[in-house]
C-alpha positions in Angstrom: 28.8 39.1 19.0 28.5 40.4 15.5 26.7 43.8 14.8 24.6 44.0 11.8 26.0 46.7 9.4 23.8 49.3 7.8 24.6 49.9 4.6 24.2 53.6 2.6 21.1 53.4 0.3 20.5 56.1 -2.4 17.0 57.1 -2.5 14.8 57.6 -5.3 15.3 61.7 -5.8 12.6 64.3 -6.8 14.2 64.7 -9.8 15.5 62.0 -12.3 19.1 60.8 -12.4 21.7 59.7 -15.4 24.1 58.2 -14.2 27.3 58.3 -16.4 29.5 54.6 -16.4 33.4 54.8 -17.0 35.6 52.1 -17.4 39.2 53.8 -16.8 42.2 53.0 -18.2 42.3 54.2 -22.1 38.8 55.6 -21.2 39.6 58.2 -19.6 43.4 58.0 -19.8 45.6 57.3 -22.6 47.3 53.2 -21.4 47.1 51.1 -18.5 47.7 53.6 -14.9 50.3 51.1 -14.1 52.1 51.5 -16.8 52.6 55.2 -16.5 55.3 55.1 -13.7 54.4 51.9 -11.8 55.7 49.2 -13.8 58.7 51.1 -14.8 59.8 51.7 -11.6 60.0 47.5 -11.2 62.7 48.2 -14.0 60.5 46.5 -16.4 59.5 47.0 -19.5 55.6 47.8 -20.3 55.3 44.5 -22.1 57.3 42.1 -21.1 55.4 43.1 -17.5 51.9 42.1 -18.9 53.5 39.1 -20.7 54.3 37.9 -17.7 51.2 38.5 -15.9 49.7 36.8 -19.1 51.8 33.4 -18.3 50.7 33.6 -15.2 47.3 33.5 -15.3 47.4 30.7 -18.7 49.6 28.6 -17.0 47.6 28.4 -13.5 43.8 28.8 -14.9 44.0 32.3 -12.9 41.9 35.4 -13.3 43.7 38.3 -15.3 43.3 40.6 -12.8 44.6 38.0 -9.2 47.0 37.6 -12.1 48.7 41.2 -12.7 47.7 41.8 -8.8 50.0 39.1 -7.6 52.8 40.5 -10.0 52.4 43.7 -8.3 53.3 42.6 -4.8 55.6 40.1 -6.1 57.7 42.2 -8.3 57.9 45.2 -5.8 60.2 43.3 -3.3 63.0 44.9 -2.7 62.1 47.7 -5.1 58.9 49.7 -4.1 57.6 50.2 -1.0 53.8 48.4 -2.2 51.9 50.6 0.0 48.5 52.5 -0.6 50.7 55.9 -0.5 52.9 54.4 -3.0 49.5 53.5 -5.3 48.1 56.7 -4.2 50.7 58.5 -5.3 51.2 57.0 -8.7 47.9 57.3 -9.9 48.7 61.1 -8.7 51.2 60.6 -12.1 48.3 59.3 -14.4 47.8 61.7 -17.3 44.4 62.2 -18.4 43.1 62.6 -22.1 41.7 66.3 -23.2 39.0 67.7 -21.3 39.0 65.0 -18.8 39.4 67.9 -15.9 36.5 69.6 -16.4 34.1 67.4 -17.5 32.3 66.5 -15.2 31.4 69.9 -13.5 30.4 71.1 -17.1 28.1 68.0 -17.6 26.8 67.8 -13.9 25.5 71.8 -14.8 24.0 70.7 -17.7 21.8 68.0 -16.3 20.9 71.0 -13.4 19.5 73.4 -16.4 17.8 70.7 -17.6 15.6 69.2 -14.4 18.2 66.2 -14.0 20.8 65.0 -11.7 24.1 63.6 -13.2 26.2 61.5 -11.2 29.8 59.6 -12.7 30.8 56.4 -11.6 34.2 54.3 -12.2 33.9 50.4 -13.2 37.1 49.5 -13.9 39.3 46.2 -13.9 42.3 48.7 -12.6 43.3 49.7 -9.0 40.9 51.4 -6.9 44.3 53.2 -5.1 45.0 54.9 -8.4 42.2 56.5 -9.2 41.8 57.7 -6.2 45.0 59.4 -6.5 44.0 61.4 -9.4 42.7 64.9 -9.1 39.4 63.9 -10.4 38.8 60.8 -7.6 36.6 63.2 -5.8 33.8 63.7 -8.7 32.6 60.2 -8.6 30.0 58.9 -6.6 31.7 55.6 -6.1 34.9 53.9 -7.6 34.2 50.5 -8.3 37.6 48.9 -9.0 40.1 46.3 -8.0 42.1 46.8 -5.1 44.2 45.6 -2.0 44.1 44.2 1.7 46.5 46.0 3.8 48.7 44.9 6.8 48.9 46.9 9.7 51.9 48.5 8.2 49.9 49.8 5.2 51.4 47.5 3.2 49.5 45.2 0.2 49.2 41.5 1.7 46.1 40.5 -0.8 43.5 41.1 -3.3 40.5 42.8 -1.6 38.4 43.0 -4.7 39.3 41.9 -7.7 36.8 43.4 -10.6 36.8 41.1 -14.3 35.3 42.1 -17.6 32.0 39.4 -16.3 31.3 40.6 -12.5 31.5 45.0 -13.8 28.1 44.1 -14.3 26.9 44.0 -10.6 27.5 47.5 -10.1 25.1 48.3 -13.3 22.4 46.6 -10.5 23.8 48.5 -7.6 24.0 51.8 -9.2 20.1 51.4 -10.5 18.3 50.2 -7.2 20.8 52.9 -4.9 22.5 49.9 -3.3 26.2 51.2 -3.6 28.2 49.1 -1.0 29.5 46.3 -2.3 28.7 43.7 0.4 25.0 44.7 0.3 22.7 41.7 -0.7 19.7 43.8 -0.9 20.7 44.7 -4.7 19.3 41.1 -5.4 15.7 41.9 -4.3 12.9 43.1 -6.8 12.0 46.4 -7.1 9.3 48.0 -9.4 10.2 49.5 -12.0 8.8 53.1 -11.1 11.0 52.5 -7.7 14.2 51.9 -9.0 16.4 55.2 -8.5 18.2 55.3 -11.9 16.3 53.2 -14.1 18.7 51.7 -16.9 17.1 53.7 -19.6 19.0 57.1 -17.9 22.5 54.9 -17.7 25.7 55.6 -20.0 28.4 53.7 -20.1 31.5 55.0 -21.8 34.2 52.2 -22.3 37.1 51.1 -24.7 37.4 47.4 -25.4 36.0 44.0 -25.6 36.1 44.0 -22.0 33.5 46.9 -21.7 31.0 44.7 -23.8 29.3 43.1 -20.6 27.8 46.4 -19.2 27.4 47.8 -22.6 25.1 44.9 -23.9 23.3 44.9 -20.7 22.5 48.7 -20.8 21.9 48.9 -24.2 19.8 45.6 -24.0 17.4 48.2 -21.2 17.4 51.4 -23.3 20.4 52.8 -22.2 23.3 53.8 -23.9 26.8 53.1 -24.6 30.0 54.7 -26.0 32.6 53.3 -27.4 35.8 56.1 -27.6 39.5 55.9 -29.1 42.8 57.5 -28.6 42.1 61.3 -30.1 45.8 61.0 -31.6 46.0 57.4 -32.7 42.9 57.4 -34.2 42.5 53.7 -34.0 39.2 53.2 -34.7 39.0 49.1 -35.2 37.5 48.2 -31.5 34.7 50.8 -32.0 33.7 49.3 -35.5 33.4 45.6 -34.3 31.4 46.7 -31.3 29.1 48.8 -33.4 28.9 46.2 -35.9 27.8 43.7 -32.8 25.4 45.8 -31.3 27.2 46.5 -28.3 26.8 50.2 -28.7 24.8 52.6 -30.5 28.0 55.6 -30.4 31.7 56.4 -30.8 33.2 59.6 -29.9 37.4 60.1 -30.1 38.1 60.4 -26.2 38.4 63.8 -26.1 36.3 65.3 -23.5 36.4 69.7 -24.1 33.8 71.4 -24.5 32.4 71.4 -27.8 33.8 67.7 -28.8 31.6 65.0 -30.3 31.1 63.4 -26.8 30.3 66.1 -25.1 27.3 66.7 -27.7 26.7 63.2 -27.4 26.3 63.2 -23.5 24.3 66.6 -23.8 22.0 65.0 -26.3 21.7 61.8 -23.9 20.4 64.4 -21.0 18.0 65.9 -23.1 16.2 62.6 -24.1 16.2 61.4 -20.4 14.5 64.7 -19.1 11.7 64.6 -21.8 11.7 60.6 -21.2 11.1 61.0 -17.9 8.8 63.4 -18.1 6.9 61.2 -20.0 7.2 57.9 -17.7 6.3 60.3 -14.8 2.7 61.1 -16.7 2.8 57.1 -17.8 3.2 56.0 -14.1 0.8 58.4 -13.0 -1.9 56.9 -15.2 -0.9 53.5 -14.2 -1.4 54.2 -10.2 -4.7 55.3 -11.1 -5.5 52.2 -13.3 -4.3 50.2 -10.9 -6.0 51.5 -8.0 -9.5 51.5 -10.5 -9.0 47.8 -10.9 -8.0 47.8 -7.1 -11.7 49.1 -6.4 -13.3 47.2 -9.2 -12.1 43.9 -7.7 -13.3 44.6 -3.8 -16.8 45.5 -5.5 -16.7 42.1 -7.2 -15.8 40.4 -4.6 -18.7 42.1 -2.6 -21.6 41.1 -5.6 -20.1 37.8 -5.1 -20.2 37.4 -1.4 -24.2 38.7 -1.9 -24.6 35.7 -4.4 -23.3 33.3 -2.1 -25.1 34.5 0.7 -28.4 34.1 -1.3 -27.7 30.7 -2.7 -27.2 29.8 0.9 -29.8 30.8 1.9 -32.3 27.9 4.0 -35.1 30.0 5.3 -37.3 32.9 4.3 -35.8 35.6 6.8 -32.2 34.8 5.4 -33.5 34.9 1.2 -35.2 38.4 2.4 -32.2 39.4 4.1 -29.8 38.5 1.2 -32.0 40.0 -1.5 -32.4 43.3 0.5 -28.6 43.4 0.3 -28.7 42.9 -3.2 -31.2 45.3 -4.2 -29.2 47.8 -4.0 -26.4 46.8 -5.9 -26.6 48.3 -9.4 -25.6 47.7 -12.8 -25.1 43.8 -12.3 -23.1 42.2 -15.3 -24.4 39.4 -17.5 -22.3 37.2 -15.5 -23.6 37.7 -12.4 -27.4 37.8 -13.9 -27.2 34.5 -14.9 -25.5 33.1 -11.6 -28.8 34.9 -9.7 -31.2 33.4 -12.3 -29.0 29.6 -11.4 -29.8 30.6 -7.8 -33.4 31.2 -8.2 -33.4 27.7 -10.1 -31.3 25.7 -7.6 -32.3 27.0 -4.6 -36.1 25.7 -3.3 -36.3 28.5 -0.4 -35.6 31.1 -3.3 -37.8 29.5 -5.5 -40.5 29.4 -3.3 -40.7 33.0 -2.5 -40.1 34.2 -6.2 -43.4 35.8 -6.8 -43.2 38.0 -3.3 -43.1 41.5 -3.7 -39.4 42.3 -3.6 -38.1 39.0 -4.5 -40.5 39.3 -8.4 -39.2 42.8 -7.9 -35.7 42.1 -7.8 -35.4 39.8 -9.9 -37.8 41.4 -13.0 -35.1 44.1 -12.3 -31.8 41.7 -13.6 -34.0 41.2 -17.4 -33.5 44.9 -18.3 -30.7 44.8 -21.4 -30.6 41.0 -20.6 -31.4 38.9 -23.4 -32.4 35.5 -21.7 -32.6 33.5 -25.2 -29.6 31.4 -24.4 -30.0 31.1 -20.6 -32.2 28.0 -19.4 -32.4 29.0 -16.1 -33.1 32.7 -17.1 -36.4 31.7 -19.2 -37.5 29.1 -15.9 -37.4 32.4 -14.0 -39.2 35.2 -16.5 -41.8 32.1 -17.2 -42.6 31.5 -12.9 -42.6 35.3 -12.6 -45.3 35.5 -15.3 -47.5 33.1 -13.7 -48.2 35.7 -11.0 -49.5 38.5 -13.2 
C-alpha cells in the first residue's frame, strides 16, 4: 500500500525574499565541471569528448544532456569507478572564478541590513553530484541539476533527472510558490499574487549562454532581473551583447564575484529596489484587502435591498406589502436604480397599488423622490401623480 509523501513547502516569511538564480558551469566556474578532471581522466581530450556526445545526440534525436550522461557511464568502463564518491569528489576539484567563496555570506548580510532575506539557488544542465562536491554546495537552498540513479553498489546505472535549457524553467515556478521538491504537483496550482513567497519581481538570475535565455526571458518578462557574466580574463563579451540586444537581460557584469566588483554593486542595488518595492506592494496590498472587503460589504448590502424588492413585488396581501415596506423603511440612501425598480413595483403590483396612499406606504414612497428626478421614469410620474390625489 503506497504512503502519500509530504512534501517540504516554504512559507511565505515576515519579511520579503530575493532569491538569487545560478546556472553553474562558466557562471560560477570558469568551463564545463567535467572537464576539469573528469573527462581527462577517460584519457580524452576536452573536445573530442563533447564531439562525441554531440554525435550522439544528432544522430539518435537524443537530448544533450541523456546524451553526455550516457557517455559518462559508457566511457568510464574499465577506467573510473562511476560512483557518486567519484562525482563527489571531482566537483571537490572544480575551480571557482574570483570571489565565488564568499559571496554569498556577504550578499546574504546585505539583504539582513536591509529588511530582506536572500537565498541562492543552482539551475544548472550539469551534475547535481558535482556541485555538491564543491565547498560552496552547502550555501544553496536547493541544487536543481541533472544527476544519476544509483545501484546498490553506489554505482551510476541511469539518468535520475536530466535538466535542458527548456524544462530550468520549472524551478523559476517552484522557487516562487515555495514548492521546492521536484515531484511536487502542487507548483501547478494558482496562487494570488500577494501569496506567492518570492514573487518573480525579487528573482535574479545570473547565467552565461543561450541556454540561460529561458529563465532569463521569463524573469525579466515578470520584473525580475537577469545577468548575463563573462570570463574576467577572456573578456569575451559577444554572448552578453546578443542577449542584451534580444532583451534577454537588462545587465552584464565580468564574473568576478569580490567585493567591490560590478556584480556585487549590481546585486546590492537589486536588494535595495526589492526592499523599497516591497515596501510599497505591502501598503498596495494592504489597500487592496480593504477595497476588497468594502466591495465585499457593498455587495451583501445589495443583495439585501434586493431581496427587500423582491419581497415587496411579491407581495399578495396587505399584511405581507406592510411587512415588506416596514423592512424597507429603514434602508437608507436607496440608488436610482433601485428607486425606479420600487416605483415598477408600485405600478405592477395591484396589492401595492392599492394601499399607496396609506400612511407609511405614501410615506415611503414620497421618501424615494428626494434628489430623484422622475422626468424620464413612466412609472415614477404614475406614482408621484396617485400620491397627489390624496392630498
Amino acid at each position: 500500500m503506497s504512503t502519500k509523501k509530504e512534501f517540504v513547502r516554504k512559507q511565505k516569511e515576515d519579511m520579503p525574499v530575493v532569491a538569487v538564480c545560478y546556472d553553474f558551469d562558466k557562471t560560477l566556474t570558469k568551463t564545463d565541471m567535467q572537464a576539469q578532471g573528469f573527462i581527462q581522466s577517460l584519457n580524452w581530450e576536452v573536445k573530442d569528448f563533447w564531439d562525441k556526445c554531440n554525435s550522439l545526440s544528432f544522430e539518435n534525436g537524443m537530448d544533450d544532456n541523456l546524451a553526455y550522461m550516457f557517455r559518462m557511464v559508457t566511457e568510464s568502463e574499465g577506467k573510473v569507478l562511476f560512483t557518486k564518491n567519484t562525482l563527489l569528489d571531482y566537483g571537490s576539484r572544480i575551480e571557482l572564478f574570483p570571489g565565488v567563496e564568499s559571496w554569498f555570506d556577504r550578499i546574504n548580510e546585505y539583504g539582513w541590513e536591509k529588511g530582506v532575506i536572500v537565498e541562492h539557488y543552482i539551475i544548472s544542465s550539469g551534475l547535481k553530484e558535482m556541485i555538491e562536491g564543491t565547498s560552496i554546495a552547502d550555501k544553496f537552498e536547493r541544487i536543481y541539476a541533472s544527476s544519476f540513479l544509483y545501484n546498490e553498489k553506489g554505482v551510476a546505472v541511469w539518468p535520475a533527472q536530466a535538466i535542458n535549457y527548456t524544462n530550468k524553467t520549472q524551478f523559476l515556478f517552484r522557487i516562487s510558490k515555495g514548492m521546492v521538491d521536484l515531484n511536487d504537483q502542487g507548483v501547478n496550482d494558482s496562487i494570488p499574487p500577494e501569496q506567492l513567497r518570492v514573487p518573480f519581481r525579487n528573482m535574479i538570475y545570473i547565467g552565461d549562454s543561450d541556454t540561460d535565455v529561458p529563465c532569463m526571458k521569463l524573469v525579466t518578462s515578470y520584473g525580475g532581473n537577469a545577468i548575463g557574466v563573462y570570463d574576467p580574463q577572456e573578456q569575451q563579451k559577444g554572448k552578453v551583447y546578443k542577449m542584451l540586444g534580444e532583451h534577454r537581460i537588462r545587465f552584464f557584469a565580468p564574473a568576478d564575484y569580490s567585493e567591490g566588483t560590478r556584480i556585487d554593486k549590481l546585486l546590492k542595488a537589486m536588494i535595495d529596489k526589492a526592499a523599497a518595492a516591497e515596501r510599497l506592494e505591502a501598503m498596495y496590498f494592504e489597500n487592496k484587502a480593504e477595497t476588497e472587503e468594502f466591495l465585499r460589504r457593498q455587495s451583501e448590502r445589495q443583495k439585501y435591498r434586493s431581496g427587500l424588492c423582491f419581497l415587496l413585488e411579491n407581495s399578495t396581501n396587505y399584511a405581507a406589502t406592510h411587512t415588506a415596506l416596514n423592512k424597507l423603511s429603514k434602508v437608507e440612501d436607496w440608488s436610482d436604480e433601485d428607486k425606479r425598480r420600487l416605483f415598477e413595483i408600485a405600478v405592477r403590483n395591484s396589492q401595492v397599488w392599492l394601499i399607496l396612499t396609506d400612511v407609511d406606504v405614501k410615506e415611503f414612497y414620497t421618501s424615494l423622490f428626494e434628489g430623484y428626478d422622475p422626468s424620464n421614469d413612466d412609472y415614477a410620474t404614475a406614482v408621484a401623480e396617485k400620491l397627489a390625489t390624496d392630498r
